[in-house]
C-alpha positions as CSV (number, residue, x, y, z in Angstrom):
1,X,161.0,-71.7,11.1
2,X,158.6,-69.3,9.6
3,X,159.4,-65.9,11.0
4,X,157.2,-63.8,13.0
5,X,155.3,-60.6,12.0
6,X,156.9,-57.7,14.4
7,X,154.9,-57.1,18.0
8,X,152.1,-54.7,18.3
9,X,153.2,-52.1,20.3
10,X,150.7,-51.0,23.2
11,X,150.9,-48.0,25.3
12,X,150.9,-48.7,29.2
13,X,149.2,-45.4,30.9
14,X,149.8,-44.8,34.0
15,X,148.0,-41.6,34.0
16,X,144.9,-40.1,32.0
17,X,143.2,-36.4,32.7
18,X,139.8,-37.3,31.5
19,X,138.5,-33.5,32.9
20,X,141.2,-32.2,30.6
21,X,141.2,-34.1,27.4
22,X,137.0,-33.6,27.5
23,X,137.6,-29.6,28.0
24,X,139.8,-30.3,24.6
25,X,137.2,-32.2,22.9
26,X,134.5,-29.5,23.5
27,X,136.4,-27.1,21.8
28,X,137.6,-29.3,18.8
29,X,134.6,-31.4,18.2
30,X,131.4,-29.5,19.5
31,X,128.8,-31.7,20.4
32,X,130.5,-35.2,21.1
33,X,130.2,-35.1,25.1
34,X,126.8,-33.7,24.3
35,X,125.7,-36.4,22.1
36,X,127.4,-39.2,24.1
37,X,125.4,-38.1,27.5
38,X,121.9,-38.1,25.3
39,X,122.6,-41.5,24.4
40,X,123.2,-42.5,28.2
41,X,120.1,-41.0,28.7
42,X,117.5,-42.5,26.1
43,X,117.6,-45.6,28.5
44,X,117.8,-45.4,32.0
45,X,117.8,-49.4,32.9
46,X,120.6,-50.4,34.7
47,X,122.3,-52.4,31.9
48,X,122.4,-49.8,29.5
49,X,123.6,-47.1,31.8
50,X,126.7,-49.9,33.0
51,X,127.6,-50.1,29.3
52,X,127.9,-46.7,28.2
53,X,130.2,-46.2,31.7
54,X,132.4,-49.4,31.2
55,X,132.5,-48.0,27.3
56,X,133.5,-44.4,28.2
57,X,135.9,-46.2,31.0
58,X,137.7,-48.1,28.4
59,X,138.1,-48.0,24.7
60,X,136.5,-44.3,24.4
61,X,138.4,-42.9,26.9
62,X,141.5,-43.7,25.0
63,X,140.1,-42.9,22.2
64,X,138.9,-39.4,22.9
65,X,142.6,-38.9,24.4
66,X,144.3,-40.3,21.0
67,X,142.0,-37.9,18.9
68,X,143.1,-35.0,21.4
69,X,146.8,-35.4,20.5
70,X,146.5,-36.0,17.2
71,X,144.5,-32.5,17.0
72,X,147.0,-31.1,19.1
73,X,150.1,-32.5,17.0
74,X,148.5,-31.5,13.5
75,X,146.8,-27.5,14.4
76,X,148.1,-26.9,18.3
77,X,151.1,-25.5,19.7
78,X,152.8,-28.8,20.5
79,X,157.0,-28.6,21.4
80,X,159.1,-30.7,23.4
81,X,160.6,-30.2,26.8
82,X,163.2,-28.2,25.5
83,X,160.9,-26.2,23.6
84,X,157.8,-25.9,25.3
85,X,154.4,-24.8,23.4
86,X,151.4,-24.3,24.9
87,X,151.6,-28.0,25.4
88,X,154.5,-29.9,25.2
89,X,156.0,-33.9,25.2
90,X,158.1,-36.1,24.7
91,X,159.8,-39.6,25.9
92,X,162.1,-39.0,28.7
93,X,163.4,-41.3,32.2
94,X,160.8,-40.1,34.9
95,X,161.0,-40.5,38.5
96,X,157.7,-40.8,40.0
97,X,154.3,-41.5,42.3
98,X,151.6,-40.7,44.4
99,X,152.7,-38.2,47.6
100,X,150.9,-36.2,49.9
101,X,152.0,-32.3,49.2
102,X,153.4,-30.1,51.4
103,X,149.9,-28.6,51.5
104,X,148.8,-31.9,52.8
105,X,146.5,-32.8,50.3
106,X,147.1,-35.7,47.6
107,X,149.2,-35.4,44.8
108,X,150.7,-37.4,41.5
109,X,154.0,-36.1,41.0
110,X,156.8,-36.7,37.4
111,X,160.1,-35.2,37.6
112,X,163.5,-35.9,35.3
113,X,165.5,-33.7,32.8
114,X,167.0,-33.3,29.5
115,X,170.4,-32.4,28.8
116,X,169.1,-29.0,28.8
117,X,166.1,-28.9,30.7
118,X,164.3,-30.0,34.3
119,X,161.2,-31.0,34.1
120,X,158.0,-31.7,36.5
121,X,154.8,-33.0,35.7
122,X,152.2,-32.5,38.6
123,X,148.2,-32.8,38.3
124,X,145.9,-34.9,40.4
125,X,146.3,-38.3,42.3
126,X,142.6,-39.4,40.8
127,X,143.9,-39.5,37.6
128,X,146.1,-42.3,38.2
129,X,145.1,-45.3,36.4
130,X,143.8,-48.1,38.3
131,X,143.8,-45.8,41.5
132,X,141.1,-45.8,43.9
133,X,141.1,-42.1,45.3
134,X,138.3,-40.1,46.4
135,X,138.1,-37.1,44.6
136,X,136.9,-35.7,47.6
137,X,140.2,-36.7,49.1
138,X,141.7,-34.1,46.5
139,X,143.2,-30.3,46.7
140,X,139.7,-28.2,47.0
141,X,141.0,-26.7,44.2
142,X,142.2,-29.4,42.2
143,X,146.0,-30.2,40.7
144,X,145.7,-28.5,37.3
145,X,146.4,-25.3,38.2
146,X,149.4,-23.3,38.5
147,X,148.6,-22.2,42.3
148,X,147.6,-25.3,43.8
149,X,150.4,-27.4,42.1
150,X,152.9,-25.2,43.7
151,X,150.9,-24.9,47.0
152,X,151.6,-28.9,47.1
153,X,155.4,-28.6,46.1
154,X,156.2,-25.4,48.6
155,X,157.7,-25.9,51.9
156,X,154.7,-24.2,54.5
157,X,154.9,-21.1,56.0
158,X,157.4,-20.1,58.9
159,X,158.8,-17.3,61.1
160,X,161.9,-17.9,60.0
161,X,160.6,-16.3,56.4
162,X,159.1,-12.8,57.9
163,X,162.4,-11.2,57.2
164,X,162.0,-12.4,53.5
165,X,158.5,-11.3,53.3
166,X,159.3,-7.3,54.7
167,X,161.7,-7.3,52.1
168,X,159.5,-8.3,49.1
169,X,157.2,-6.0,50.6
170,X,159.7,-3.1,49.9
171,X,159.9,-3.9,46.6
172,X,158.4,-2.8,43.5
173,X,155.8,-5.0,41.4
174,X,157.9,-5.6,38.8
175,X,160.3,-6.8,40.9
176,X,158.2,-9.0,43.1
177,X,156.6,-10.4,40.4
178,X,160.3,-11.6,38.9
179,X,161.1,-12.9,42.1
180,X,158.3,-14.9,42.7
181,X,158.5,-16.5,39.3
182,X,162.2,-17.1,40.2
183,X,160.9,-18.8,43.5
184,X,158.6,-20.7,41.8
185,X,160.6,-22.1,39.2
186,X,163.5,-22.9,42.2
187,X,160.8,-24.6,43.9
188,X,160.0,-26.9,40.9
189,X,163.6,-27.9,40.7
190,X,163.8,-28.9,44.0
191,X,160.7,-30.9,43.8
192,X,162.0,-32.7,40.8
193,X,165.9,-32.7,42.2
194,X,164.6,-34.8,45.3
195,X,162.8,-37.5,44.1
196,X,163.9,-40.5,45.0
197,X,163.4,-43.9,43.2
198,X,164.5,-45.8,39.9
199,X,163.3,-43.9,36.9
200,X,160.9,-45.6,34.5
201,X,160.7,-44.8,30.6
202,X,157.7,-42.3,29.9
203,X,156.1,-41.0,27.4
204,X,153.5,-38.1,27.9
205,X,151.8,-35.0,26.6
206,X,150.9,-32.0,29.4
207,X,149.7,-28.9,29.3
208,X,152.6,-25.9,30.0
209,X,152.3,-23.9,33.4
210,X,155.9,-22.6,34.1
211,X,158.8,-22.2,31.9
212,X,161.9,-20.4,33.0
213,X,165.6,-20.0,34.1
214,X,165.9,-21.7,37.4
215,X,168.8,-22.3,39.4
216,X,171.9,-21.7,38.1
217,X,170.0,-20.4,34.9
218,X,169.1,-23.9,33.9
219,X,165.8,-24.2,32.3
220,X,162.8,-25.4,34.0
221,X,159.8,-26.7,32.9
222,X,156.7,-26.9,35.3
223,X,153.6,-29.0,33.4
224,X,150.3,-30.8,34.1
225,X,149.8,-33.9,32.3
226,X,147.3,-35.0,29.4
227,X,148.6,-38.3,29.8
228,X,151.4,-40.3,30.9
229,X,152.6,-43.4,29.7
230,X,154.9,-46.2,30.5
231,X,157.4,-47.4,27.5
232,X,159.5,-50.2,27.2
């Protein structure tokens, strides 16, 4: 039997940022959104515009993403979990899934760990791929940033905590600015300790938000996600 060429490999997302990878592409290739939405504009009939969407939907959109990491991996500050640049990635077990946060409002949540390191990967439930959610439906101030990510991982607000609250109070900035980050970081670890679920392979690239001693002065590693990726 004549013997097979080896199997293309294909990359399963599960997750795309199109608002971040096209704030990347602005800066490394001025004038490519630009030109793309002149082109949707030169012809406003229906068919036209419904091409240039399903084409930005599809192959382009992968595309523009591929380009982005490939910029990143050759000029940016690329690590890995363990050694987090500006960005990092890498290929790691992830536990995962759409939640509600403890703010109420939607979010897409990744957690596992390294030998070394715990990791969480947190950004907006819209950019799940082949979701239908409302980006109205979203945090008012969207899942990218470090504020709002751990608004949606945080326990809310009780009287229990006004004791703990007088006391930071007391302290002096230096101070209550290493505890919060300590907080913060314990508060990732949780998030990622707790999920629940079998873990899938996963490959991904995400832009760096926390990085720090956390519990037990294990490293922790608090991201938002490029892209994520299912691998078999």
């Amino acid at each position: 039997m004549e013997q097979q060429g080896s199997a293309m490999s294909f990359q399963y997302f599960v997750y795309i940022s199109d608002a971040k990878v096209d704030m990347l592409v602005q800066q490394i290739e001025p004038g490519r959104l630009n030109k793309r939405s002149s082109e949707a504009g030169i012809d406003l009939k229906l068919v036209k515009a419904k091409r240039v969407v399903d084409t930005t939907a599809g192959a382009e959109r992968v595309g523009r993403l591929q380009r982005v990491i490939r910029h990143l991996a050759d000029f940016g500050d690329l690590g890995d979990v363990d050694a987090p640049g500006q960005f990092f990635g890498g290929m790691l077990p992830l536990r995962w899934g759409p939640m509600v946060g403890r703010d109420g409002y939607p979010l897409a949540y990744f957690g596992g760990h390294t030998g070394t390191t715990v990791v969480g990967l947190g950004g907006s439930r819209t950019h799940l791929v082949g979701g239908s959610h409302l980006p109205e439906q979203d945090s008012p101030s969207g899942r990218s940033h470090l504020p709002a990510l751990l608004q949606g991982l945080t326990p809310p607000f009780t009287g229990d905590d006004e004791a703990a609250l007088v006391a930071v109070a007391r302290e002096d900035d230096e101070a209550a600015l290493r505890r919060d980050e300590e907080e913060a970081l314990t508060v990732v670890h949780r998030a990622t300790t707790s999920l629940r679920g079998p873990a899938q392979n996963m490959e991904f690239v995400a832009k760096r938000l926390l990085h720090g001693p956390g519990p037990e002065g294990r490293p922790v590693l608090l991201g938002t996600p490029l892209y994520v990726a299912l691998v078999d």
